[in-house]
C-alpha positions in Angstrom: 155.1 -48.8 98.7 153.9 -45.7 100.0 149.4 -44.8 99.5 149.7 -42.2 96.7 147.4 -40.1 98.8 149.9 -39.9 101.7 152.3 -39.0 99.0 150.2 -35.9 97.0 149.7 -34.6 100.9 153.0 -35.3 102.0 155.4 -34.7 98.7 158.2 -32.3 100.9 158.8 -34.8 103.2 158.9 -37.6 100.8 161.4 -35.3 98.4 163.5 -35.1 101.8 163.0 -39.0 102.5 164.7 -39.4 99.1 167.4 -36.9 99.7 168.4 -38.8 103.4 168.3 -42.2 101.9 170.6 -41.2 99.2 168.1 -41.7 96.0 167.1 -39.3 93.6 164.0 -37.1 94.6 162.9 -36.7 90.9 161.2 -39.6 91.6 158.2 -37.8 93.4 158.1 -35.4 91.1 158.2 -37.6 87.8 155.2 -39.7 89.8 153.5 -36.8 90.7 153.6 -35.3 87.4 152.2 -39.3 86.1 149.5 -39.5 88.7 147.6 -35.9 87.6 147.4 -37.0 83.8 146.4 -40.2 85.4 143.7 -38.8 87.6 142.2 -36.2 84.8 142.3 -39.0 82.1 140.0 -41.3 84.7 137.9 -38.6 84.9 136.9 -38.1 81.2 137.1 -42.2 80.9 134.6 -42.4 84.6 132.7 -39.7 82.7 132.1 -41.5 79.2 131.1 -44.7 81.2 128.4 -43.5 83.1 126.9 -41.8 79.9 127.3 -44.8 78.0 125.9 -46.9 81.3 122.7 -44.2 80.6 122.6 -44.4 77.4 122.1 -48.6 77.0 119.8 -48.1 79.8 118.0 -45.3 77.7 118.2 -47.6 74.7 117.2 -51.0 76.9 113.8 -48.8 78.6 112.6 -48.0 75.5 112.6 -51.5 73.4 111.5 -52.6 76.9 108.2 -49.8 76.3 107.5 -51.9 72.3 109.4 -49.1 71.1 112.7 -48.3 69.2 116.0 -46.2 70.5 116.0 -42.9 68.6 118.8 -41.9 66.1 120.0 -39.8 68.2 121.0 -42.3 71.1 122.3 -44.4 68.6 124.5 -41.7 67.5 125.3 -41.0 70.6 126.7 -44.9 71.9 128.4 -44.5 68.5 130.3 -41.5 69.5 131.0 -42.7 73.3 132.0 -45.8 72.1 134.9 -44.4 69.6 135.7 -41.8 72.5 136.6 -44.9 75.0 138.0 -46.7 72.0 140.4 -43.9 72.1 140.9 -43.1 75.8 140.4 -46.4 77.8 144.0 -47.9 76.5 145.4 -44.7 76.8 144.5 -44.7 80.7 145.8 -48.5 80.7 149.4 -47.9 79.5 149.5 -44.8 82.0 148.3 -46.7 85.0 151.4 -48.9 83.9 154.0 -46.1 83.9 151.9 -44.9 87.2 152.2 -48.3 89.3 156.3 -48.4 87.8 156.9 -45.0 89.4 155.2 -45.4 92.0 157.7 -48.4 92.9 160.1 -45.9 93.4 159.4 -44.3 95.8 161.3 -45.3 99.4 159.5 -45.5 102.6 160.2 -42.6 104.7 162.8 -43.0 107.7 161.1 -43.1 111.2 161.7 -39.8 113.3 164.2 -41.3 115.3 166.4 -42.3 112.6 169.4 -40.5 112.8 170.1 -38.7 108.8 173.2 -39.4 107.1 175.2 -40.5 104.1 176.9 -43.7 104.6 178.1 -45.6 107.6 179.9 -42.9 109.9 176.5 -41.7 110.4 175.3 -44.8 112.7 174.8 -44.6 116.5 176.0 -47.0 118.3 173.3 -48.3 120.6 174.9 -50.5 123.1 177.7 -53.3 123.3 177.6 -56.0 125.4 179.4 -59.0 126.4 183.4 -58.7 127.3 186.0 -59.2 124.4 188.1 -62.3 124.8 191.4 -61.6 126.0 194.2 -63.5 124.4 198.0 -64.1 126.2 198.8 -65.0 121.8 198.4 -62.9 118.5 194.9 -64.6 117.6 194.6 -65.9 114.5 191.8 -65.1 111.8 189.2 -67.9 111.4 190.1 -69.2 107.9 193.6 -69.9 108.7 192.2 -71.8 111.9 189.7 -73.6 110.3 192.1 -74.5 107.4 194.6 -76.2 109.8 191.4 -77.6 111.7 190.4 -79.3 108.4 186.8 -77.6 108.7 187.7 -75.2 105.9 188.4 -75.6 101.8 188.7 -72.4 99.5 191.3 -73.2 97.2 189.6 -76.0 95.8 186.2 -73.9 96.1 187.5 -71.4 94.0 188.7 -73.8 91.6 185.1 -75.4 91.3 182.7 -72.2 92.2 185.2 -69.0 91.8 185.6 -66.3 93.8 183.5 -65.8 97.9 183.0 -70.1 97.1 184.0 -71.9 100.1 183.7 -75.6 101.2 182.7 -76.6 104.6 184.1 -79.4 105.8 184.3 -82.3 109.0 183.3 -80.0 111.2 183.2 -77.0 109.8 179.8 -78.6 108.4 178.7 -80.0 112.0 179.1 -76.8 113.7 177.5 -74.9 111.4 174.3 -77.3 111.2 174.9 -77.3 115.1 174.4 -73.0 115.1 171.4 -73.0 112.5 169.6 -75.8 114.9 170.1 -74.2 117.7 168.8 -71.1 116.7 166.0 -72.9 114.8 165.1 -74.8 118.3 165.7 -71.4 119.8 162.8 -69.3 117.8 160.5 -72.4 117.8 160.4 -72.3 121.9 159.2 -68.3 121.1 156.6 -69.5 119.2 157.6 -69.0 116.1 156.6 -71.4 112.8 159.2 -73.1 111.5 159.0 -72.8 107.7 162.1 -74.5 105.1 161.6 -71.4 103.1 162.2 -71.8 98.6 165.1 -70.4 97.4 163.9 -69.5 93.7 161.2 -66.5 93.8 159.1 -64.9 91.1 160.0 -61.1 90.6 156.6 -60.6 92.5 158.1 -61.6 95.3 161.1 -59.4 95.3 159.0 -56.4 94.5 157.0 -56.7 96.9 159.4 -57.2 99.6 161.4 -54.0 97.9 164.4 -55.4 96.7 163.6 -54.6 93.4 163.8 -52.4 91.7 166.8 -50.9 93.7 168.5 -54.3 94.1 167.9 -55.7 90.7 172.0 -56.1 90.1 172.3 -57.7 93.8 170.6 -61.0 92.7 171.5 -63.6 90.6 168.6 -64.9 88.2 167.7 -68.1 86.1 166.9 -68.5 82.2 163.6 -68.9 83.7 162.8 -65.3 84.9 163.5 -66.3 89.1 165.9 -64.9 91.2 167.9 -66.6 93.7 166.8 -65.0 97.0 169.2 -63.3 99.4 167.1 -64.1 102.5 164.4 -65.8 103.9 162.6 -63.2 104.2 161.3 -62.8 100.9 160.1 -66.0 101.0 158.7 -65.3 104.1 157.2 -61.8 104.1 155.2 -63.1 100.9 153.6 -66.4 102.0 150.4 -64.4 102.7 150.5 -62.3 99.2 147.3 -61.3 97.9 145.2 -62.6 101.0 143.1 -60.9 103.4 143.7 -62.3 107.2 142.1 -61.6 110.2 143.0 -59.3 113.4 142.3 -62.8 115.6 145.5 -64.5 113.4 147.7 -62.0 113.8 151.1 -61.4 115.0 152.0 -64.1 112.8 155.2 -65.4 114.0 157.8 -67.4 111.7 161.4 -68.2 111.1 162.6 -69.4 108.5 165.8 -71.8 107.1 167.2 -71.1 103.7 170.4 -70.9 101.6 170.9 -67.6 100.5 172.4 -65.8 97.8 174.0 -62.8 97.2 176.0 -61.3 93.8 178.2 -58.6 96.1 177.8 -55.8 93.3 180.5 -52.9 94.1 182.5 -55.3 97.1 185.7 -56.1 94.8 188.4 -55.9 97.1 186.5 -56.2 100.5 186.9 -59.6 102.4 188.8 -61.3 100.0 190.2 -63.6 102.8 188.4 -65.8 104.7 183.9 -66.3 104.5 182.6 -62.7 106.1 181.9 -62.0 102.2 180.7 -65.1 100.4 178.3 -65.7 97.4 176.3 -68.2 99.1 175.2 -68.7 102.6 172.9 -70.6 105.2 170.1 -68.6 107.3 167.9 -68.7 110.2 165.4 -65.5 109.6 162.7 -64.1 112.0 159.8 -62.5 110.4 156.5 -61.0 112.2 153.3 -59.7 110.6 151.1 -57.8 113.0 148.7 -54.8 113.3 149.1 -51.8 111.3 150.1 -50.3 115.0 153.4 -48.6 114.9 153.4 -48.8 118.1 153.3 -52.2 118.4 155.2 -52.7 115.5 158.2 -51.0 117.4 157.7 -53.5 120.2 158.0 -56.1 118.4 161.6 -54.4 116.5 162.5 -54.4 120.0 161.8 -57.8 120.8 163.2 -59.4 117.4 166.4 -57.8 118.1 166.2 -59.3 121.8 166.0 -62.4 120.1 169.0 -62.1 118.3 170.9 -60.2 120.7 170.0 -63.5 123.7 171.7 -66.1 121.0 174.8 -63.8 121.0 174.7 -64.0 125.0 174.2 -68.2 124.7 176.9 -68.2 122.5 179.5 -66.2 124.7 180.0 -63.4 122.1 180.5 -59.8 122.4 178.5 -57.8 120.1 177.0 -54.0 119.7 174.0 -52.3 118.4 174.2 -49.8 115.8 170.7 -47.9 114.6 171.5 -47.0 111.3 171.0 -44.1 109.7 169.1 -42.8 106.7 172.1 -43.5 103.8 172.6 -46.9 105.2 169.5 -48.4 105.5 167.2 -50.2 103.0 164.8 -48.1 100.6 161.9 -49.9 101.8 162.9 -49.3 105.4 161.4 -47.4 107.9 164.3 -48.1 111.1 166.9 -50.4 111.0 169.5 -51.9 113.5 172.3 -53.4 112.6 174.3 -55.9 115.6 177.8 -56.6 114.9 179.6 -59.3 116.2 183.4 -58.3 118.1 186.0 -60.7 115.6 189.7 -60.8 117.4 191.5 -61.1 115.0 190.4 -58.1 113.2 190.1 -56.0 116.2 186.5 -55.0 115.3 183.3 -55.4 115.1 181.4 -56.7 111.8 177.8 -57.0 111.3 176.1 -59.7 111.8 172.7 -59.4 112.2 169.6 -56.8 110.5 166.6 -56.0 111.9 164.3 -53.5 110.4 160.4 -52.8 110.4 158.6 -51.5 107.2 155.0 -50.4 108.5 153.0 -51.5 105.6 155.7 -50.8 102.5 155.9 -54.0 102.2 152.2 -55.2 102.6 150.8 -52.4 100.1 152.9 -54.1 97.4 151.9 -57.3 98.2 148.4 -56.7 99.7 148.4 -58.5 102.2 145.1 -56.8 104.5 143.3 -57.9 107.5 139.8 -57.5 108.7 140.3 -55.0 112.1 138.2 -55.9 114.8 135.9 -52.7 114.2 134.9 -54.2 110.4 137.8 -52.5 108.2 140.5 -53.7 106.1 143.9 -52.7 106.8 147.2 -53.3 105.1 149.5 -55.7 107.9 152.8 -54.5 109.3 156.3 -56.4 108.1 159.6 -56.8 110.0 162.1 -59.4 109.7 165.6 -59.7 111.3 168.1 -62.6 111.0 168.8 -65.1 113.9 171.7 -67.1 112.5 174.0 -66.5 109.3 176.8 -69.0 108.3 179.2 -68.8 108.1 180.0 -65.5 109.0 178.6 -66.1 112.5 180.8 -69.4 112.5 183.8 -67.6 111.8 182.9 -65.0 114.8 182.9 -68.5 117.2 185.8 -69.7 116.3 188.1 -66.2 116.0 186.3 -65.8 119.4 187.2 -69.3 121.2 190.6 -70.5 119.6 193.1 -72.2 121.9 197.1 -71.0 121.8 197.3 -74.5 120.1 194.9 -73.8 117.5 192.2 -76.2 118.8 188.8 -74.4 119.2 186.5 -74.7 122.0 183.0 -74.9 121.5 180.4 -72.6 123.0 178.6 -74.6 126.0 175.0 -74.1 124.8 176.0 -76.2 121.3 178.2 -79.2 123.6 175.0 -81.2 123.1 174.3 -80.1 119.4 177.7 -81.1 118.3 178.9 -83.8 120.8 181.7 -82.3 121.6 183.8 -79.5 123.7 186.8 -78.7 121.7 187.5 -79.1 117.7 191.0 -80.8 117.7 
């Protein structure tokens, strides 16, 4: 979340913020409006607590003295007493609706963020890597990993429903071939590997802001937890509530998780195939470092290098797409998007996200430091995702079938697999 006093100073551009990421602006108002009852009430409570503080010590000095408090200071803890009787739960249940409102609010887009509605507004940064050229009308990856026996969705569905999918002979050992590697990959970075829990407490999704504005995205238990969509959250929380110091940090780690995802408002989209499923397996990068932005746009640069050098290992063609202010994240500051080329669709899908927060995310979950000059700061977040199956095993497979419907299998996994070609 956003420090209220950057807010009262810097409501316009927070309004606009709003406006670009395609959320209502009424928030900042409504939170405003919350936050000056809020601050008068503290007042008159702050006010009644140092005379009553006075008053006992009044009261305390002269029994101390062999003497007796006066009627009227007796009168008077009466009356301050009732007063804060009155007032002090008052100035509870508004710091309540104060902290809810104050949850939404979005972060505000970085000045290089291009503004936009939806989609059409992204920039495309760069593409690299050549697309495969076929002398045959490829064929999309479900109906090549079907006839490759490494694919099962009519039986999935039967069992699981709809996006359900079962991975199967190798289907499974290429998958767990491209999470490795890419595990093994951001280890040699030095990142912390970390198996990452799947169930979260709503703490935990607040705080990494996917709630509230994602509340319908997740599925939950009878218990109250959600079933995270990423790693990240997981991730981006391990710290909550502590106070590190300067000396620990970047902190580096990536994490392996299923993930799952509802796909509220998708009906229709990617009904063929595993680009769009319920469930899914993960490799996610996440770095906490210095409330620098500055160095916290380094390190954007550098997790998307990450990403973007396993897309080169694997052979892929891919591009960069900053997104724009309607198609990034409320708790975003800057986002990229990398999208992976798929043949048979003649186009590019996303594959990857990689965004920074400043301290959004921190402030929600305070997680500080001690700065080498004696203050407390909040940390910075950012998080971006190395590995996603099995839409990035669909991409390898669209990307090296054979005109006989074998696949080949990218060098760099040869010894992750044990083999060349899926048969």
């Amino acid at each position: 979340m956003l420090d209220i006093a950057y807010i009262r100073t810097n409501a316009a551009l927070v309004r606009q913020s709003c406006v670009n990421k395609q959320l209502d602006p009424k928030v900042v108002d409504q939170l405003l409006e919350v936050d000056e009852k809020r601050r008068q009430l503290l007042v008159k409570v702050e006010k009644l607590r140092s005379e009553a503080n006075a008053n006992a010590e009044a009261v305390k000095q002269a029994v101390k003295t062999g003497g007796k408090p006066s009627s009227d200071q007796i009168e008077a803890g009466k009356v301050i007493k009732l007063q804060l009787k009155e007032l002090e739960p008052k100035l509870s249940e508004i710091e309540t609706v104060f902290k809810t409102a104050l949850l939404q609010i979005p972060n505000v887009p970085a000045d290089d963020v291009p503004v936009g509605p939806d989609e059409s507004a992204n920039q495309v940064v760069r593409q690299v890597g050549e697309q495969p050229k076929f002398d045959f009308l490829p064929k999309p990856h479900q109906e090549l990993m079907e006839n490759l026996k490494m694919l099962d969705t009519k039986r999935a569905v039967k069992i699981g429903g709809f996006r359900t999918y079962f991975l199967q002979n190798d289907g499974l050992l290429l998958e767990q071939a491209v999470l490795k590697y890419a595990l093994d990959m951001m280890i040699k970075q030095g990142f912390m590997p970390i198996a990452a829990p799947v169930l979260v407490n709503p703490e935990a999704m607040i705080g990494t802001g996917y709630f509230p504005w994602g509340n319908e995205d997740h599925y939950k238990t009878q218990d109250g937890q959600i079933l995270a969509g990423t790693a990240e959250v997981a991730l981006t929380a391990y710290y909550q509530e502590e106070t590190l110091n300067e000396s620990d940090l970047p902190i580096k780690m990536v994490g392996i998780s299923p993930c799952f995802r509802r796909e509220v408002g998708t009906y229709g989209k990617d009904t063929q195939g595993v680009i769009r499923v319920h469930q899914f397996n993960k490799v996610e990068q996440v770095v906490l470092t210095t409330a620098d932005e500055t160095v916290t746009r380094d390190w954007h640069q550098k997790m998307v290098g990450f990403s973007e050098q396993l897309l080169q290992n694997l052979g892929l063609s891919y591009q960069v797409l900053l997104m724009c202010s309607g198609d990034m994240g409320a708790g975003q500051r800057k986002k990229y998007d990398i999208e992976t080329w798929f043949p048979s669709q003649d186009k590019y899908r996303e594959t990857h996200s990689a965004s920074y927060f400043n301290d959004f995310q921190a402030r929600r979950l305070n997680i500080r430091y001690r700065a080498k000059d004696g203050t407390t700061k909040f940390v910075y977040t950012l998080n971006n995702t190395v590995a996603a199956s099995p839409r990035l095993l669909a991409a390898i497979v669209e990307n090296y079938q054979q005109a006989d419907g074998s696949v080949r299998v990218p060098e760099v996994l040869w010894e992750y697999l044990g083999k060349e070609k899926i048969n």
